[in-house]
N, C-alpha and C positions, 0 to 999 in steps of 0.2 A: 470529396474534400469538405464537405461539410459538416457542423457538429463538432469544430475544431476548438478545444478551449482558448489558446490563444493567435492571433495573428500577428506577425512580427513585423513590423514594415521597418525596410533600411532607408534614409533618406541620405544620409552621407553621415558626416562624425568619425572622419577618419582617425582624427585624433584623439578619442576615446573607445580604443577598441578594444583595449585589457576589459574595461567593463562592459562595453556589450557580447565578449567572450564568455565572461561569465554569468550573461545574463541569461542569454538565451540557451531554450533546450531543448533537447532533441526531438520532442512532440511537437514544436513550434511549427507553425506552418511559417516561412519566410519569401514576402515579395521583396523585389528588391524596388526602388522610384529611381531611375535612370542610373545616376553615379553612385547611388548604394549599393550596385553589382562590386563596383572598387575597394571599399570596407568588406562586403560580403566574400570577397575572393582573398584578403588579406589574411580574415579569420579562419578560411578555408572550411566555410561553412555553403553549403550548395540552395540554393532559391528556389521553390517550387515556378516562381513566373519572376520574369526579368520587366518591366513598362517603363513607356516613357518614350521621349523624342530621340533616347540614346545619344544627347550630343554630350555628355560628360561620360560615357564609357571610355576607360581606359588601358580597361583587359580583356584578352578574349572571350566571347561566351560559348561554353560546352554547347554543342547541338543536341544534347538531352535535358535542356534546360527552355522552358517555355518563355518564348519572347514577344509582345505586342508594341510594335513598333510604331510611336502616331508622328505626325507632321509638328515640326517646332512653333509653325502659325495656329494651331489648338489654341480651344477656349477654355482647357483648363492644366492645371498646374500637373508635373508629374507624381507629384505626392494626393492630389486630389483622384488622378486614373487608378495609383495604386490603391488610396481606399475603397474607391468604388469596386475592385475586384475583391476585395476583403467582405463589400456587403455581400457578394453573394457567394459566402462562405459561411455563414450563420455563423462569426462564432462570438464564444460567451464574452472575449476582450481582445481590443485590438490595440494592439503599443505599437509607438510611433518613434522609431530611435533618428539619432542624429536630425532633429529638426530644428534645429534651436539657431544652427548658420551663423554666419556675418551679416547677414542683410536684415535689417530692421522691418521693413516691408512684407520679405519673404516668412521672416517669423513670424507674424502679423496675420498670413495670409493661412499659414499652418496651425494656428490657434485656431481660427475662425471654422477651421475643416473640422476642430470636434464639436460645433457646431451641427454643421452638417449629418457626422457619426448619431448624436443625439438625437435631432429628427426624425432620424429613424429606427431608433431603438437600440440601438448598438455603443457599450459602452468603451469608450477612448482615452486613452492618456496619450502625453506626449512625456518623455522620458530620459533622462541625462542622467551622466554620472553625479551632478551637485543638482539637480532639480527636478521634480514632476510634474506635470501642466493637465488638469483634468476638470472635467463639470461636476458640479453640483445638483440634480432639478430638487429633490425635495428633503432628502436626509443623506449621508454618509458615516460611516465610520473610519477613523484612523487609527489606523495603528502606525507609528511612529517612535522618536525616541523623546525624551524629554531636553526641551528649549529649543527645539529645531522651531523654523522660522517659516509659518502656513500665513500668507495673502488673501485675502478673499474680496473678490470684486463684484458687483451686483453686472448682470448681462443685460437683465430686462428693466424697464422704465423705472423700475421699483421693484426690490425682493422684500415680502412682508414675514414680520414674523417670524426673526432669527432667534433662534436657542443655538448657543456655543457651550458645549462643558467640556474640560479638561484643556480650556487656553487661557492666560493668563487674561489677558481681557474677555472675559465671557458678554454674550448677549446675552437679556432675557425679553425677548421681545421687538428687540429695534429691527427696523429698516435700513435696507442699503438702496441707494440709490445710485445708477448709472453717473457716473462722471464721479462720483466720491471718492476719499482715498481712506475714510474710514476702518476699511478692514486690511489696512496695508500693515503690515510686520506684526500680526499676531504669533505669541508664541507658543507651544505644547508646557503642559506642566503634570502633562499623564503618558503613559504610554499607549491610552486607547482614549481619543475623544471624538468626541459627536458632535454634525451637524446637524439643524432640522428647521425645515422653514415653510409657511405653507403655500407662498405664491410666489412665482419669481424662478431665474438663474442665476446660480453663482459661478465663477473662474478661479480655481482655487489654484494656487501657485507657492508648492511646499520645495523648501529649501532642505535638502535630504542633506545628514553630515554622512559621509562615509572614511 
């Protein structure tokens, strides 16, 4: 299972299942985090591993589907167990569907996991039909459409040394700093623009039109 280009994690988003239908593909490796077996079995799409406390399973699971089943008193989330089985699958990008929830907390807690992702070398988005949630450490390219709506938040104490081109408010040179809202509703005016900056993290939070 390794060497896989993308990992697909389901976290739930039952309600955006026409686009995770046609999102994913048929090379995707697919774990499912607890009740994203639920969406997973709607689409009628099959999970290489099933994880989690299993207490929002609501349909049965094939016995040719790999299940790790942990205690609901666990120290970590079941979207945190499913990444960790993602890292040791080498692969080149790991998407993270349906994380986006009702709970403010729990979306809170699933940002901070591409955290995580990044410490290790592995690069993470979080991903919806109207938005993407991904880091920044030193440059990026976007390809996007023109006037979609890209966020950008500093992670660390200070990001030094931002160049932005092709957003209507460009840097050339400023800092972001932790707790600013400075890089809140920048918007595309290209359909390919660059980030690059030399110290620091950024949380980029691009409002996709579809």
């Amino acid at each position: 299972m390794k060497g896989r280009k993308r990992v697909i994690i389901i976290a739930g988003g039952l309600q955006e299942k026409k686009f995770f239908q046609s999102f994913i593909k048929k090379n995707d490796l697919l774990i499912c985090a607890d009740g994203g077996w639920n969406l997973a079995k709607v689409l009628k799409i099959k999970p290489y591993l099933i994880i989690g406390d299993l207490d929002s399973i609501k349909k049965a699971i094939p016995k040719d589907i790999i299940v790790k089943k942990y205690s609901p008193y666990k120290d970590k989330s079941d979207l945190e167990l499913a990444i960790d089985e993602a890292f040791k699958m080498t692969p080149k990008e790991i998407i993270i569907l349906g994380a986006l929830g009702k709970r403010l907390d729990h979306l809170l807690g699933n940002i901070f996991l591409l955290i995580k992702a990044e410490k290790k070398g592995f690069k993470a988005k979080i991903l919806s039909k109207s938005c993407e949630i991904f880091l920044v450490k030193n440059k990026e390219v976007i390809k996007g459409k023109k006037d979609e709506i890209i966020s950008l938040f500093s992670l660390a104490p200070k990001t030094k040394d931002i160049f932005l081109e092709g957003f209507k408010y460009p840097f050339k040179g400023e800092n972001l700093s932790l707790g600013s809202s400075r890089g809140l509703s920048n918007i595309l005016i290209s359909s390919c623009a660059k980030i690059k900056f030399k110290k620091g993290l950024l949380l980029a939070v691009r409002n996709t039109k579809k």
